[in-house]
N, C-alpha and C positions, 0 to 999 in steps of 0.2 A: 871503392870496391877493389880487394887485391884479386889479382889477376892467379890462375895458377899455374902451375911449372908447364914450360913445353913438353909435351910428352912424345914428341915422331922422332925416337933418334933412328928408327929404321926406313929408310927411304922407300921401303916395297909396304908398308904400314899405312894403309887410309888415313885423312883427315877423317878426327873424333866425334866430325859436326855430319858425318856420311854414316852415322848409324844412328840407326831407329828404335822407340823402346821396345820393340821387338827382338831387335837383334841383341840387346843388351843382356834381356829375360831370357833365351832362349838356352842359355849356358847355366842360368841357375836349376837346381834339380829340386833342391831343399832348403827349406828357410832354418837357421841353427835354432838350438835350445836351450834355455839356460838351466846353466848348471845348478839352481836353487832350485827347482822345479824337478829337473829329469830324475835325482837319486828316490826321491820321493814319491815321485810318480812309477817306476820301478819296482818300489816295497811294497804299496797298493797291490801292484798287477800279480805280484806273487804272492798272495797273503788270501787265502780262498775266503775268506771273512770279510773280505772286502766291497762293499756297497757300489755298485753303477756310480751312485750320486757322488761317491768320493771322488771317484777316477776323473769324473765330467767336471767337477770342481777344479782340480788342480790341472786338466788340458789346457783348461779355461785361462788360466794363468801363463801360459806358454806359447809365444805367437807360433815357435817352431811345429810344434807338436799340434796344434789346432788348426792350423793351417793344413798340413799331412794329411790330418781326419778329415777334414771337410775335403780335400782334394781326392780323396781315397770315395766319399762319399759322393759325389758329384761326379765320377765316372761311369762309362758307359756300363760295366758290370754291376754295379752297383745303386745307380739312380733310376735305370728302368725308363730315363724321359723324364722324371720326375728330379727336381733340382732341390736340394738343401738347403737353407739359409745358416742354420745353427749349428755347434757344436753338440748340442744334447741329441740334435736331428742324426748327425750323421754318425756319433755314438751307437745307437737303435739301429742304422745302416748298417753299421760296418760291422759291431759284434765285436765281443772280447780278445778272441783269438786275432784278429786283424788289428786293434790298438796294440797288441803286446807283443807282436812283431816290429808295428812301428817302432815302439819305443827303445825294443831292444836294440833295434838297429841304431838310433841317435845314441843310445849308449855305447854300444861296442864300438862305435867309428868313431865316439867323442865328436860326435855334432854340435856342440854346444855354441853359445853364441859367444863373440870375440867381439874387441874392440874394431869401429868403425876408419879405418885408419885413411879413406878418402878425406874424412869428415870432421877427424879430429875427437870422436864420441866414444867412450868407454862403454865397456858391456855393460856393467849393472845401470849406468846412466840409461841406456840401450831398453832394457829391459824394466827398468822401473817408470820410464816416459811410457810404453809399451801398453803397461797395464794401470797405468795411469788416465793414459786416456782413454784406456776400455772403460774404465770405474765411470770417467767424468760424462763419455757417449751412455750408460747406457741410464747415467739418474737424469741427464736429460731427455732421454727420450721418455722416461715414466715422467717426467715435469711435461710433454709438449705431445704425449698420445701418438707416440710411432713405437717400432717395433724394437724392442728396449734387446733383445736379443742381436737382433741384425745390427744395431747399436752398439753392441758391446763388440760381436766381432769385428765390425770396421774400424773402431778405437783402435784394439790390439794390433791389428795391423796395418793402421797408418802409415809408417815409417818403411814398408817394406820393400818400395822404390829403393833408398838409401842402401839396405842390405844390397838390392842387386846391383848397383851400379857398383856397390863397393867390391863384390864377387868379383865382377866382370875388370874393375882394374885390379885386383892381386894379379889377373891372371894376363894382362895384355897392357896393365898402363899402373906397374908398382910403384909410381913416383908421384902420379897425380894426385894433388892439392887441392877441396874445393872449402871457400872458407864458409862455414856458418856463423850466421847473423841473429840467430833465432829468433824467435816468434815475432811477429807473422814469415817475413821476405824466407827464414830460414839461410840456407844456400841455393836459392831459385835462381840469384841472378848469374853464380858462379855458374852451374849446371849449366843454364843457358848459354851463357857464353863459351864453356866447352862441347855441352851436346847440343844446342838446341833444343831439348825440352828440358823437362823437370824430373825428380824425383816421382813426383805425384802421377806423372805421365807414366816411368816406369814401372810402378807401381801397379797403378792398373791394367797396364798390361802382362804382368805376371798372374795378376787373378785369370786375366780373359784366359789365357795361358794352360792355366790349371783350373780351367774351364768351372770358375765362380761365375753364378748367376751377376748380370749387368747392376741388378738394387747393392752388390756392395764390389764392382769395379768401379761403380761409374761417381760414385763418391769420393774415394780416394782419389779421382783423375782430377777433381773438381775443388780439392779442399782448399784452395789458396785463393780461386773465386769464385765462392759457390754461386752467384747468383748467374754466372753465364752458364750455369749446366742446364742443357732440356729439356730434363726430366728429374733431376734428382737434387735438384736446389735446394730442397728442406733437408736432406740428410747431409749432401754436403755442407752444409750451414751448421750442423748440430754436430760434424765431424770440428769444424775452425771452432768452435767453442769450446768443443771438448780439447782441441790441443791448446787453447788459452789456461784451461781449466789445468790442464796436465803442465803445463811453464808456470802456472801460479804455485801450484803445489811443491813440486820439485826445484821452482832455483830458493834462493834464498832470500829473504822476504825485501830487503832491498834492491833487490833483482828484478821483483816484479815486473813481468812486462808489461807495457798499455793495455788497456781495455779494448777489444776489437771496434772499428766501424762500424756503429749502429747500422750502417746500408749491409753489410756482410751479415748481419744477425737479423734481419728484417723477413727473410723465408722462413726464421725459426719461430717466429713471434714472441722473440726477447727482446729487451734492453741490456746491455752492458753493467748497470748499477743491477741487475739482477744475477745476474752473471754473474758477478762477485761475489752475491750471498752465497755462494753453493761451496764456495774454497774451502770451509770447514766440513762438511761433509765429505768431500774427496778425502780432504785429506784424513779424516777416522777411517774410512773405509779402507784408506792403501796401508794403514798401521794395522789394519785387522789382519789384511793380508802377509803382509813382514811377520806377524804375531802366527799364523796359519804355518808359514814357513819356518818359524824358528824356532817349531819346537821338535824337543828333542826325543827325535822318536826311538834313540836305541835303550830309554828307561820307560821299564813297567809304571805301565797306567799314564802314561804321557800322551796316548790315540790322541793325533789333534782331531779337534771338532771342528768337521767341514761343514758346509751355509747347505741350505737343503736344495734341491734341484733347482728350482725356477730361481735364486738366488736372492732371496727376498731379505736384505742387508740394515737397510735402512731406509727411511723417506718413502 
């Protein structure tokens, strides 16, 4: 395991292992956007012909922006006590006029999402892992009878430990090195060895944060092993398949990673030789989506055709 750069050239600067994922999260404000996504979701928001079901479809695709909504929705103004799980949920919350402020603001500030430069991971890498393992969480949650929505959001935002550790060194440690191993170890043991926790760690402390209900922090905090979470073993568990599901898809087919530990897929009530069969489904589903995105919406009669609210795809 390579070790990565020292980073204390300043003597009045803590040891990196003296902070907590709290302290880490507490400097992030906003998770970025991708640029495939944001122009598009824009044209929607001004376009008075525009469908609910459109707008919630293409959030759907944006950890940045879905994240916002749900954080927007889950506040005290807003949630009344009563807590969110879904994108479509806090849509209905929030109201038109509050998503098209958000959005406008990721646009005017170019919030967009940027390569991972802790980590070594390019945006659309970034971004296509992202909704990839939304796809891959939420057709198994329709294959295993859990909540294929709260499923999909915890997919999308898997990885967003990573963004915040990466936030917190541009701005305090622009040197720092942590190598990725991917799937399963990822960079757990790099982290480790400079902060003491994880990615997954920071992670779910940004939802607690932006005060996300515990059913999708406490999966992210758990994805690497889900069978030691208390309470949320079967979603944690459906999270590590879905990010096998999302490295089968995305590397290259000799790339293929292993097949997870039957003991890590045992709360799911899968096998791994199951597991596998699903890689052609993802992978049509995330070429729907590319397809969804690539068309060209400044020619007449080109409206792409968004999936209808409840997102019924395939399977």
């Amino acid at each position: 395991m390579e070790r990565v750069h020292p980073m204390i050239a300043d003597s009045t600067m803590p040891s990196l292992s003296a902070f907590t994922p709290e302290d880490i999260v507490r400097e992030v404000r906003h998770l970025p956007s991708a640029p495939k996504v944001l122009p598009r979701l824009k044209q929607l928001l001004t376009d008075g012909n525009s469908a609910m079901h459109e707008i919630v479809a293409l959030i759907r695709l944006d950890p940045g922006i879905a994240a916002r909504v749900l954080q927007v929705g889950n506040s005290a103004f807003f949630s009344k006590g009563v807590r969110c799980f879904t994108v479509e949920e806090a849509v209905q919350r929030v109201g038109y006029d509050e998503i098209y402020e958000l959005v406008a603001y990721a646009v005017a500030s170019q919030v967009l999402v940027r390569p991972l430069a802790v980590y070594g991971v390019e945006a659309d890498t970034l971004w296509t892992n992202s909704v990839a393992c939304a796809l891959a969480a939420e057709t198994l949650a329709m294959r295993t009878n859990q909540d294929r929505n709260v499923a999909y959001t915890i997919g999308l935002l898997h990885a967003v430990g990573m963004v915040a550790i990466d936030e917190w060194a541009l701005h305090h440690a622009p040197a720092l090195v942590l190598r990725h191993a991917g799937f399963p170890r990822e960079a757990t043991e790099a982290e480790r060895a400079v902060f003491g926790f994880t990615q997954a760690e920071a992670g779910s402390a940004l939802l607690r944060h932006w005060n996300f209900p515990a059913a999708m922090s406490d999966p992210l905090r758990w994805q690497y092993t889900p069978r030691a979470s208390p309470g949320q073993a079967r979603m944690a568990s459906l999270l590590l398949a879905a990010k096998w599901l999302r490295s089968a898809v995305c590397c290259e087919p000799r790339q293929r990673p292993a097949l997870p530990d039957p003991a890590q897929l045992q709360p799911l009530g899968i096998n791994p030789l199951s597991l596998q069969g699903v890689v052609p489904e993802i992978e049509l589903r995330l070429a729907d989506v590319s397809s969804l995105l690539d068309v060209d919406s400044g020619s007449k009669g080109s409206r792409p055709q968004f999936p209808t609210p409840d997102w019924t795809w395939r399977g």
